[in-house]
N, C-alpha and C positions, 0 to 999 in steps of 0.2 A: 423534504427530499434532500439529499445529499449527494452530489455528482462526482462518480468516481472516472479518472481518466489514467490508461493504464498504457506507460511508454516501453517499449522495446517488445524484440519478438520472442523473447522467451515467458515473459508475462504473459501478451500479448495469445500465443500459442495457448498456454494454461487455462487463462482464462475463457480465452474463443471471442474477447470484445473488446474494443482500443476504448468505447465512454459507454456508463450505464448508470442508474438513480438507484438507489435503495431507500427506503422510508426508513423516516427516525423521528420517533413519537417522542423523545426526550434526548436531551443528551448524552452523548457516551465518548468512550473511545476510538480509537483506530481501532483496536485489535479485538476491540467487540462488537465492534462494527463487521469485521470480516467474519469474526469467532459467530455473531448470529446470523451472517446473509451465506451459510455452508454451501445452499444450493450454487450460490452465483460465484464466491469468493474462497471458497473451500481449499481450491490450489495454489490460494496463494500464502496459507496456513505455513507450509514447511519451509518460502520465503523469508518470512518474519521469522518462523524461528531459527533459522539459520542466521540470520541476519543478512540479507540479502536481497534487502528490500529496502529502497531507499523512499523515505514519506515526507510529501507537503501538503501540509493544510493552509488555502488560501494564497497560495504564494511562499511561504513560510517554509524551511527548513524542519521537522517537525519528527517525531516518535512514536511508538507504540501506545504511547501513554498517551498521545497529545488530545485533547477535548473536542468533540465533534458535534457540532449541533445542523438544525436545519438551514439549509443554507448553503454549507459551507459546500468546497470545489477541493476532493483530493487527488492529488497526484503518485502514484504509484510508478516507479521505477528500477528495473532488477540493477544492482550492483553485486559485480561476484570477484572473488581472489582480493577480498577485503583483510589486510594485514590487524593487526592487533590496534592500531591507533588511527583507524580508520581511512589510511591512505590505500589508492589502490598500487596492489601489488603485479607489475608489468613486468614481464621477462624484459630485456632490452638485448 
């Protein structure tokens, strides 16, 4: 099992649930992780492909690509008005 916990209210909202488990019989990635749990994870599909989805594996800083085995504890959090080099972008 792999324990996904999901911060802020616009995720949060998408999803319908702040912590939930999905089974992972082998290893994978983040984004196949979401890309195969469509019933539970589905909305948050145009997240990631926006890039607007900020991911930690384990405490870790981490990506699309990052490796996901049994066990592990991801963090999901929306980041948005993400400029080109990853700073965010604030009126002031």
């Amino acid at each position: 099992m792999v324990t996904v916990l999901v911060f802020g209210l616009t995720l949060r909202d998408a999803v319908g649930e702040t912590e939930f488990e999905c089974e992972v019989s082998e290893p994978t990635t983040v984004r196949k992780l979401i890309e195969s749990n469509q019933d539970r994870m589905g909305s948050l599909l145009q997240f990631l492909l926006n890039r607007d989805l900020l991911i930690a594996v384990n405490k870790k800083v981490s990506g699309e690509d990052t490796a996901v085995k049994d066990g592990d504890v991801i963090k999901l959090t929306h980041q948005s008005r993400v400029s080109y080099d990853g700073t965010r972008d604030i009126p002031t």
